[in-house]
C-alpha positions in Angstrom: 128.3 104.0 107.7 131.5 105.0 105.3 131.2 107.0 102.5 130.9 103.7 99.9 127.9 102.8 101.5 126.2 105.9 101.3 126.8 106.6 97.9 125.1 103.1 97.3 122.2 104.0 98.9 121.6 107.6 97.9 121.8 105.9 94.3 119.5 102.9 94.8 117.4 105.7 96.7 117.4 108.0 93.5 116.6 104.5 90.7 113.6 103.6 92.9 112.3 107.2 92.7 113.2 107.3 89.1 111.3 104.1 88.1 108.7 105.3 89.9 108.2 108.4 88.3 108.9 106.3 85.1 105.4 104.4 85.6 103.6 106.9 86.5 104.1 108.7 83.5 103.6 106.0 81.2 100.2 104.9 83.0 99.3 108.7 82.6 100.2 108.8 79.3 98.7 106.1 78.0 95.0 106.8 79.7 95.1 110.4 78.2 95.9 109.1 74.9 92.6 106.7 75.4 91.1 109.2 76.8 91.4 112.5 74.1 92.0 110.2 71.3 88.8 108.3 71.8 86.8 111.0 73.8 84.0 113.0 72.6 83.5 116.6 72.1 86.0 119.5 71.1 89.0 120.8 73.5 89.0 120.2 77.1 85.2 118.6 77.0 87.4 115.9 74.9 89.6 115.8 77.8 92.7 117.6 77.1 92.3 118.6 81.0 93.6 115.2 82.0 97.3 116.5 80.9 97.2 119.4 83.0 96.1 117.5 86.1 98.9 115.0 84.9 101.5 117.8 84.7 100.5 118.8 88.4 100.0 115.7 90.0 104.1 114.7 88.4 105.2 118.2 89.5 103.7 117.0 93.3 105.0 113.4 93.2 108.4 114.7 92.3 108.3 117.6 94.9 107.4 115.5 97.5 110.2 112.8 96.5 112.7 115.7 97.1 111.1 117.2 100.2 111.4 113.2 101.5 114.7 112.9 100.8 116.0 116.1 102.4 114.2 115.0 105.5 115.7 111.9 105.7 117.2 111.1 109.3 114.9 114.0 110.6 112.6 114.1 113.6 109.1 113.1 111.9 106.2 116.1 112.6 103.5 115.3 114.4 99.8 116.2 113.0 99.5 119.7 111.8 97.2 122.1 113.8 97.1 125.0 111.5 96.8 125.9 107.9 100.7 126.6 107.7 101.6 123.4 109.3 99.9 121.8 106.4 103.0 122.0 104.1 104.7 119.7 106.4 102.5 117.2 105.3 103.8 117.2 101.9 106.6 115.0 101.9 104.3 111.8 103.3 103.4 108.7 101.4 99.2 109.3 101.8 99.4 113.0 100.8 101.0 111.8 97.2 99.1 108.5 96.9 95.9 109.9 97.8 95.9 113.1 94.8 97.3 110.4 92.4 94.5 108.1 93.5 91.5 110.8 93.0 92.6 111.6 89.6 93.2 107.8 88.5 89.9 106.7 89.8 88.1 109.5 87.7 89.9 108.6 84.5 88.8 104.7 85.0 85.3 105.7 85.5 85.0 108.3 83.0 87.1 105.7 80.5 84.1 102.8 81.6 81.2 104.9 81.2 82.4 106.9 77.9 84.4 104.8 76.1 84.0 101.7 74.7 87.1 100.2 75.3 86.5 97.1 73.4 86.6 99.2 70.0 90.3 99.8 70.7 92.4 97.8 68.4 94.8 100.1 67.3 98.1 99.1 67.7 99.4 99.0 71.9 95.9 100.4 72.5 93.6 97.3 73.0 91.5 96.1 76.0 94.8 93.8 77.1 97.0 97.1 77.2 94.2 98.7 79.3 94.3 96.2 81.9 97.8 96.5 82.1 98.0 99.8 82.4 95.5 99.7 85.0 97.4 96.7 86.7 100.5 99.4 87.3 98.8 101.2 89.8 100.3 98.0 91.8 103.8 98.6 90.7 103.6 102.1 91.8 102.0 101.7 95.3 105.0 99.1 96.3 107.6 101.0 94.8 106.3 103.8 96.8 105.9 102.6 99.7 109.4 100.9 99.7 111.0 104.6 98.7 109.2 106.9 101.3 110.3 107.9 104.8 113.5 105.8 104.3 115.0 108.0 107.4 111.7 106.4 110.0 114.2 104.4 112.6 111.2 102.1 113.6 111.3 98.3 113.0 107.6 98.1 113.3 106.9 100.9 110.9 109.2 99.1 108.4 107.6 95.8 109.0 104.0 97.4 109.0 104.8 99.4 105.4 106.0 96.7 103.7 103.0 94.2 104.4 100.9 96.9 103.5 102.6 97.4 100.6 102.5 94.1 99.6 98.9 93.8 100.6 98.2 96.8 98.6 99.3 95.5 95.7 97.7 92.0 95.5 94.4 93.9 96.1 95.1 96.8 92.9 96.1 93.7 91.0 92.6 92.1 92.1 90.8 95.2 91.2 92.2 95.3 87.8 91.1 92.1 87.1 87.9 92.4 88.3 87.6 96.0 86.1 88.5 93.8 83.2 85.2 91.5 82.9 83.3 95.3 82.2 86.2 96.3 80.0 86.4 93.1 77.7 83.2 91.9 78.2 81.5 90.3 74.9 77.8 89.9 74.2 77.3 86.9 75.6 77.8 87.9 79.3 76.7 91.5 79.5 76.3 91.6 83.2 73.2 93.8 85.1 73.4 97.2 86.0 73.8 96.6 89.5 76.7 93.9 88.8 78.9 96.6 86.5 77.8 99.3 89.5 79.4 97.0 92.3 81.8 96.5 90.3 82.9 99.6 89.5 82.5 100.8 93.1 84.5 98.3 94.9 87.2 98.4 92.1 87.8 101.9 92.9 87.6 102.2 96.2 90.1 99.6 96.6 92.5 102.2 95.3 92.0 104.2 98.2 92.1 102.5 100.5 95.7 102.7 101.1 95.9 106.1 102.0 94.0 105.4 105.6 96.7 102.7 106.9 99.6 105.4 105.1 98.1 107.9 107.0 97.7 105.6 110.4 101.4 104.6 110.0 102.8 108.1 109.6 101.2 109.6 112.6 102.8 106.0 114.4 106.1 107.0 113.0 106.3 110.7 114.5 109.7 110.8 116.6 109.5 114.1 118.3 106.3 116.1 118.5 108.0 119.4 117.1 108.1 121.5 113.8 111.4 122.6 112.4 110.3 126.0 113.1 110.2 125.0 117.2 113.6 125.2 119.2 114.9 121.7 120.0 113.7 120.2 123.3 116.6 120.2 125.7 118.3 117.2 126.7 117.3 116.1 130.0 118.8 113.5 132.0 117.1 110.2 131.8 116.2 108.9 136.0 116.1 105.2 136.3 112.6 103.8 136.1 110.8 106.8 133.7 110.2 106.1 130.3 110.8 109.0 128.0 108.8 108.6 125.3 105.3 107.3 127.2 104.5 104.0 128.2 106.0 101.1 125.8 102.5 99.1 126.3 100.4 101.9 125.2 103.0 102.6 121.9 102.6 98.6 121.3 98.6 99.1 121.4 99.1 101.9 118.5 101.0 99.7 116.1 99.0 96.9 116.4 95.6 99.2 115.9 97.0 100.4 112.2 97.9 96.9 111.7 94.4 95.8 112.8 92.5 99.2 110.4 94.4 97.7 107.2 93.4 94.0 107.7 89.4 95.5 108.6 89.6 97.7 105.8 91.2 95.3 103.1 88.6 92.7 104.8 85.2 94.1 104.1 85.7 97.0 101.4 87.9 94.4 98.7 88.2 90.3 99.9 84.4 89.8 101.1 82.9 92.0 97.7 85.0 90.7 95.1 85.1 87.0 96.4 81.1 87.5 96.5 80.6 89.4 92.9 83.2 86.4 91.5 81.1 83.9 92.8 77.5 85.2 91.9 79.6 86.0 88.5 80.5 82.3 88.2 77.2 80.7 89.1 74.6 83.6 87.9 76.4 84.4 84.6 78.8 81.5 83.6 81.4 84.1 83.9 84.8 81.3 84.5 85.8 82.3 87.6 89.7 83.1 87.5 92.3 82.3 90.2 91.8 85.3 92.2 88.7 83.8 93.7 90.7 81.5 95.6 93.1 84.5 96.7 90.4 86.1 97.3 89.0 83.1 100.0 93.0 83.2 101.1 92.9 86.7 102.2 89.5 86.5 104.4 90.9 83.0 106.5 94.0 85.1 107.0 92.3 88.3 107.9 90.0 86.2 110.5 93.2 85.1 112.1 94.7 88.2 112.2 91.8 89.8 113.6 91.8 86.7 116.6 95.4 86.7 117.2 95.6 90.2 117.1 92.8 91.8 118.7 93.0 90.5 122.3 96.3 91.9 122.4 94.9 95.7 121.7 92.5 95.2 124.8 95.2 93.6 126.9 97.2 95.7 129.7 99.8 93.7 130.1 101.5 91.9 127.1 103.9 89.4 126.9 106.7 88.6 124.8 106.1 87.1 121.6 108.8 86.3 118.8 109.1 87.8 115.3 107.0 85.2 113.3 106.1 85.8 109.6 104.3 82.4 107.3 102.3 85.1 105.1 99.8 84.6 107.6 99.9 85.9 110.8 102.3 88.4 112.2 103.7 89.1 115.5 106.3 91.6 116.7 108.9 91.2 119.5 108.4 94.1 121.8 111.4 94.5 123.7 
């Protein structure tokens, strides 16, 4: 790679990072401004807290971003097995999605069940803006998932993270939606406790989702089982007929097990509830039902296919060669 090329990518590597710090400031912002501005009490029970946790999830996020970056091209850790070999988990995707998750999903739910978001008319801060803000959390997931572990030489790591990535996002954009008929609800269609409960439940959850198949994917993308503090293995001479990192087969069973957990988990915990709470919506309530009950009917058909294309080949021994095919529905890898 010359010189040229590398200044390119270390500066499109360095915007993506940027704009993603960029959002997740602004989402922050806005939801503490929502959040003191409109909040009850005096001090930190108004919730002058949430900048602190802010400040500290930013100072991680951008920490991480620099910890990723100098291991770029590096041998991937394997899974620590002692308190100190937690800091090499630092730099990974899940580690920053999931504290940025766990503070976001206590500021929506504190924000439903406190404030009455419907009262905000001031200025950028309505209802609308809310949703929107919320809505980011699908701009930030891609944009992270596209930026970390850049260095991971694996074509089916690439190909997993960014159809989870993509995934990911359709399903925060879902959620947001769905978080809107509480938000911007009128008196007409106040929905049932139970109704605002599921909800809220599934909304959030679907948040979190992520980190599991972030987590699956970055144990899948380990190179070298070795800590920078371990001496290098020594290079051995390669005999015809061994295999020196394990059986290809049983590597090929791995990858398409994390791409099996995100269509399971995407399947019952977001498609299945919401495309069920739309529908009871639509005929219980005469809440319109908006175009996302159709994706949401998309996403099961294509999750049952997955699961039947996919799944005998997780049970199977031997496994033959199938092409690189990709229609947004079903997708296969080419092994060798």
């Amino acid at each position: 790679m010359s010189t040229g090329e590398k200044v390119r990518g270390l500066v499109a590597d360095i915007g993506v990072k940027l704009l993603c710090l960029a959002v997740l400031a602004g989402q922050s912002a806005f939801l503490d401004h929502v959040l003191i501005h409109y909040g009850q009490g005096t001090g930190f029970q108004r919730g002058y807290q949430w900048i602190i946790i802010d400040v500290i999830v930013f100072v991680f996020w951008v920490s991480a971003f620099i910890a990723s970056r100098r291991q770029s091209g590096q041998p991937i850790y394997p899974l620590p097995k002692t308190r100190q070999d937690l800091f090499y988990e630092f730099p990974f995707a899940y580690s920053c999605w999931l504290v940025y998750a766990c503070v976001f999903v206590a500021k929506v739910i504190r924000i439903i069940h406190n404030i009455d978001v419907t009262g905000l008319h001031e200025g950028i801060f309505s209802p609308i803006v809310f949703k929107i803000a919320v809505s980011l959390s699908s701009i930030l997931f891609l944009v992270l998932a596209y930026s970390h572990h850049e260095g991971v030489d694996k074509r089916e790591y690439k190909l997993q993270v960014q159809k989870l990535g993509n995934m990911a996002s359709l399903a925060m954009l879902d959620s947001a939606d769905l978080l809107d008929m509480i938000v911007t609800g009128d008196a007409e269609h106040i929905l049932p406790y139970h109704v605002r409960s599921a909800i809220v439940a599934f909304g959030c959850i679907c948040f979190i989702i992520p980190t599991a198949p972030l987590f699956a994917l970055r144990f899948l993308a380990s190179k070298q089982p070795r800590y920078p503090s371990q001496p290098k293995p020594k290079n051995k001479k390669k005999k015809k007929g061994n295999k020196d990192r394990g059986d290809p087969e049983e590597q090929d069973s791995h990858w398409e097990g994390a791409f099996l957990l995100k269509s399971v988990l995407f399947l019952l915990l977001v498609d299945i509830p919401f495309f069920a709470i739309r529908f009871h919506l639509w005929l219980q309530n005469g809440i319109t039902a908006s175009v996302f009950l159709t994706k949401n009917l998309l996403m099961v058909v294509r999750a049952v296919l997955d699961l039947i294309s996919e799944m005998p080949q997780c049970t199977k021994n031997t496994k033959r060669d199938r092409p690189l095919l990709e229609l947004g529905m079903v997708v296969r890898i080419n092994k060798d």
